[in-house]
C-alpha positions as CSV (number, residue, x, y, z in Angstrom):
1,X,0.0,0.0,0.0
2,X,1.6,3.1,-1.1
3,X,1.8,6.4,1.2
4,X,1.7,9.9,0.4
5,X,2.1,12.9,2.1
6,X,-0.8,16.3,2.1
7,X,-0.2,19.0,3.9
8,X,-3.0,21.4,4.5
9,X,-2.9,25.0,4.1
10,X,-5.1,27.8,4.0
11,X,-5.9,30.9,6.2
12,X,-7.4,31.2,10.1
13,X,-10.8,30.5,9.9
14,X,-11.3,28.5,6.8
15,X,-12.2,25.0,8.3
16,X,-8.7,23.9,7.7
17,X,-8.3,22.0,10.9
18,X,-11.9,20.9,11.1
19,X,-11.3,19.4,7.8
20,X,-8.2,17.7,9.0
21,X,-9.6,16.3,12.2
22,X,-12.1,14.4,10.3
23,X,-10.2,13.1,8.1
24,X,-7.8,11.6,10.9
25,X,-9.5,11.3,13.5
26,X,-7.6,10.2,16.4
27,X,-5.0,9.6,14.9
28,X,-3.0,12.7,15.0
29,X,-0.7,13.9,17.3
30,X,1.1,17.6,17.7
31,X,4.5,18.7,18.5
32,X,6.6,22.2,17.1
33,X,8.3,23.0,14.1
34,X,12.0,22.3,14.2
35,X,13.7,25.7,16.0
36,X,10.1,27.4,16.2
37,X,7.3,27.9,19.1
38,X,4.8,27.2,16.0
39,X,2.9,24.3,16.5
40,X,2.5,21.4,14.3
41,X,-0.7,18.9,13.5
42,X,-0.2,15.4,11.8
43,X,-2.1,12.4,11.4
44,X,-3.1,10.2,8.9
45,X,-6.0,8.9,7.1
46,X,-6.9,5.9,3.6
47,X,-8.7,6.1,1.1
48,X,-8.8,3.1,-1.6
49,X,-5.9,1.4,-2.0
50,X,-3.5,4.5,-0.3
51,X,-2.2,5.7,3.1
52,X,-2.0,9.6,3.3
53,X,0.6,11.0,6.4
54,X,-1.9,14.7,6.5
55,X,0.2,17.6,7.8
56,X,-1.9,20.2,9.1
57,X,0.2,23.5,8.6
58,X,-0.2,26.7,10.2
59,X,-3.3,28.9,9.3
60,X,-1.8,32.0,7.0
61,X,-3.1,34.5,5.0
62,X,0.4,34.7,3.1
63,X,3.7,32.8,2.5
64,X,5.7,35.9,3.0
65,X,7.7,36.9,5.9
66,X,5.8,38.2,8.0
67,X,5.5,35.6,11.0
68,X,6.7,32.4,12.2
69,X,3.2,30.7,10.9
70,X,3.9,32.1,7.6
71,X,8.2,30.6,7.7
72,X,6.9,27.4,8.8
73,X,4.0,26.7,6.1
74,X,6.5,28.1,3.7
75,X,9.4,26.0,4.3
76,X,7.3,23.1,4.5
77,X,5.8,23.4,1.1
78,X,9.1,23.9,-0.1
79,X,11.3,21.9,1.3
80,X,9.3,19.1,2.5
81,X,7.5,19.1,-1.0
82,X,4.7,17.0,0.1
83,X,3.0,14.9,-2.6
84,X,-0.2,17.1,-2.4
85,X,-0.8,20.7,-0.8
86,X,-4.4,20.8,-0.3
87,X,-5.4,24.9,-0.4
88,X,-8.7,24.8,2.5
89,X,-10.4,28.3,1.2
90,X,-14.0,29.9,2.1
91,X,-16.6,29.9,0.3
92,X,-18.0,33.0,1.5
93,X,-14.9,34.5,1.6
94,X,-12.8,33.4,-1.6
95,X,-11.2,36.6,-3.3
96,X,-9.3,36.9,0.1
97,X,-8.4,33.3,0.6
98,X,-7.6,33.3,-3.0
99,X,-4.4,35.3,-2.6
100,X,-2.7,32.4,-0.6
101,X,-4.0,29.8,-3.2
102,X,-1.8,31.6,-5.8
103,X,1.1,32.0,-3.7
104,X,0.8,28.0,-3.2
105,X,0.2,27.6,-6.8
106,X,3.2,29.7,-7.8
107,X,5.6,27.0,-5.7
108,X,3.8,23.7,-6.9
109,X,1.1,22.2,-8.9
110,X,0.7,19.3,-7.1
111,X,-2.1,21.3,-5.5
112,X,-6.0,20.2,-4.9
113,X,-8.5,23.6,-4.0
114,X,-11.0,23.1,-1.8
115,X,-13.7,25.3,-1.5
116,X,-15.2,24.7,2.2
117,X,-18.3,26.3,4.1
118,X,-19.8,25.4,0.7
119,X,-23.5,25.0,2.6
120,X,-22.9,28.6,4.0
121,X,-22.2,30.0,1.1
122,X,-25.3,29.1,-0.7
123,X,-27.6,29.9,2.4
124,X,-25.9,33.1,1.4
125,X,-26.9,33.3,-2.2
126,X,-23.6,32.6,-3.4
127,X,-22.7,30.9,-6.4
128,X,-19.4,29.6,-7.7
129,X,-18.4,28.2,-10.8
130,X,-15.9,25.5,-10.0
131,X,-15.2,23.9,-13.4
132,X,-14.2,27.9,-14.2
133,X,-12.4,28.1,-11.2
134,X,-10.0,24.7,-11.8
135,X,-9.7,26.0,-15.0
136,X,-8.4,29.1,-14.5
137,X,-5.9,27.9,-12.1
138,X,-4.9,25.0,-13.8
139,X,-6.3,22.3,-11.1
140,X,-8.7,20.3,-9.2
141,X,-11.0,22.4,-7.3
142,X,-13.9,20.8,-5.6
143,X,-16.6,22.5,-2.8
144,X,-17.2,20.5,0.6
145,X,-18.5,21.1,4.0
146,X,-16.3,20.0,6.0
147,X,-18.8,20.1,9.4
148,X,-21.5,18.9,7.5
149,X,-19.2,15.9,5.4
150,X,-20.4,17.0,2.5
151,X,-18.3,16.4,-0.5
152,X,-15.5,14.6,1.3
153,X,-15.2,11.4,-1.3
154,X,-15.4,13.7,-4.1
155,X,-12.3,15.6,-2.6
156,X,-10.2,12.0,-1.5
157,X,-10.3,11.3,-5.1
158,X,-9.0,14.5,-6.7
159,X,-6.3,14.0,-3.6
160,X,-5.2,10.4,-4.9
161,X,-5.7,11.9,-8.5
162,X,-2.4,14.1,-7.5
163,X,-0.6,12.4,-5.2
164,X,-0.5,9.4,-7.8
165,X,0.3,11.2,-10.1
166,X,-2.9,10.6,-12.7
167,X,-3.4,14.2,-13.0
168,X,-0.2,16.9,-13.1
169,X,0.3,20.4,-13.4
170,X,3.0,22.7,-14.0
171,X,3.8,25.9,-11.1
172,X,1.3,28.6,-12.0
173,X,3.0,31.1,-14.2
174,X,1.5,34.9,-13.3
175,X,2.8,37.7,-15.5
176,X,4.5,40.8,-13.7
177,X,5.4,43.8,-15.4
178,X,8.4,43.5,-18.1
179,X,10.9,44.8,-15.4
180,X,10.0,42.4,-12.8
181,X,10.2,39.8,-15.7
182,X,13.2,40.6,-17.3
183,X,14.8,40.5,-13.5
184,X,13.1,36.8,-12.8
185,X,14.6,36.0,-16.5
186,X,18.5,36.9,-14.9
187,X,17.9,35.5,-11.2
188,X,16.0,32.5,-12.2
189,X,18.8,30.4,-13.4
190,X,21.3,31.5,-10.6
191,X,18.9,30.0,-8.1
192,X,18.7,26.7,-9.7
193,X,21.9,26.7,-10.4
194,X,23.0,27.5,-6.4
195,X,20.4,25.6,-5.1
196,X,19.2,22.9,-7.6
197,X,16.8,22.0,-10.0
198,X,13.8,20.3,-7.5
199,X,12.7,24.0,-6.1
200,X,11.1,26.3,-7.7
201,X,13.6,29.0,-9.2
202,X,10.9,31.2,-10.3
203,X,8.8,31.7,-7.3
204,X,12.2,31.9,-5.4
205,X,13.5,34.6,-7.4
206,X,10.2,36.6,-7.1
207,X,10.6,36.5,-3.2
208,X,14.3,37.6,-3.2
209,X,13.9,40.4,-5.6
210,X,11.2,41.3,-2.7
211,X,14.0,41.8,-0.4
212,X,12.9,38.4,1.7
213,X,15.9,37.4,3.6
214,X,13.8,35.0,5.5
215,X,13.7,33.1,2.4
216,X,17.6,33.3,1.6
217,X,18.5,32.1,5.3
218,X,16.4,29.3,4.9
219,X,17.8,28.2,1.3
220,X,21.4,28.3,2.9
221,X,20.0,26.6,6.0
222,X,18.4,23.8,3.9
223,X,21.2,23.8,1.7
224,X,23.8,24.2,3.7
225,X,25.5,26.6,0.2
226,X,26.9,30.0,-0.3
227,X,24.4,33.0,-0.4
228,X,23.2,33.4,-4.2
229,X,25.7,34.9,-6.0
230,X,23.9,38.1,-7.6
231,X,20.7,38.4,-5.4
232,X,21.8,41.4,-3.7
233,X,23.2,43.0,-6.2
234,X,19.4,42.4,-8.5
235,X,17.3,43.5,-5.5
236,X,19.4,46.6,-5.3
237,X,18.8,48.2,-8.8
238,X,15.1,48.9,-6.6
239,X,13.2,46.0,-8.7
240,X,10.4,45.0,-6.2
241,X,8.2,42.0,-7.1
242,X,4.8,42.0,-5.7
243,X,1.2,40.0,-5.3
């Protein structure tokens, strides 16, 4: 029986953990991120034929800088590259949760959307087009509720659909101005180059022409390299990349 590894992300308040809990049940445990006061989730759950390790990672709106929560989920999808990073988003609230859904999407396409609250969004009078959704972002999206278990098979199959590899995607590609571009274009190939081919040069670049040293320490912690040679010098002609 094969295993595979999800890691659940999404911001506060979006079901995320509710989700996870019922999915694994009691069998979970928690403990800290390595050299952080962040806590960690995992458990574990089948479905068919498969074994899924779930790593429930800290509720963030981003995966900038800007808090430990934000490091941790960050260097886990990175790093760790699970087999599937399953976005958790509102359905009442979706053009904010949406902007962490690209950010994952940028990094990896081994991503499954889910849409939860799905029941309170159409007590709301809310509609959402998921085929337009999934298309537009280039994978699976399906609508659940996670309190009410509604949808739940339908979302274990699009999970085993990317974690075996039946369907793939590409990174998301979003188009920034022609500066930003032409910048990505130079930095891009230094960072695979310093750091290797398995993460993604692109989204990487983007974060260090945003000045994110967060970021760089973690590539030479993970690495155990030299700083990028150039970085510095690109985020210093004043080329800032942002969402």
């Amino acid at each position: 029986m094969s295993q595979f590894t999800v890691a659940f992300a999404g911001n506060p308040n979006t079901g995320k953990s509710t989700l996870f809990n019922l999915l694994t049940g009691l069998r979970q445990h928690t403990g800290n991120w390595a050299g952080k006061t962040v806590i960690t989730a995992e458990g574990g759950f089948t479905h068919k034929d498969h074994t899924y390790r779930a790593v429930d990672l800290p509720g963030t709106y981003s995966l900038y800088s800007n808090s430990a929560d934000e490091e941790a989920a960050r260097d886990y999808i990175i790093f760790e590259q699970p087999d599937v990073t399953l976005v958790v988003l509102d359905a009442t609230s979706l053009e904010r949760n949406l902007n962490l859904a690209l950010q994952v999407l940028e990094i990896t396409g081994r991503t499954v959307i889910c849409i939860n609250l799905i029941d309170e969004a159409r007590r709301l009078g809310i509609t959402i087009n998921l085929k337009a959704i999934a298309k537009r972002l280039g994978v699976p999206v399906v609508a659940i509720s996670a309190r009410n278990k509604i949808g739940i098979e339908a979302l274990l199959d699009q999970i085993e659909r990317v974690a075996t590899g039946a369907f793939t995607a590409p990174p998301l590609r979003i188009a920034y101005s022609d500066e930003i571009e032409q910048s990505i274009t130079e930095l891009a190939p230094v960072v695979e180059q310093t750091f290797g081919s398995k993460y993604p040069a692109r989204w990487i670049a983007l974060r260090l022409l945003d000045g994110d040293d967060s970021l760089l320490a973690s590539l030479k912690a993970n690495m155990n390299r030299k700083p990028i040679p150039g970085a510095k010098e690109v985020v210093n002609h004043g080329v800032t990349a942002c969402h």
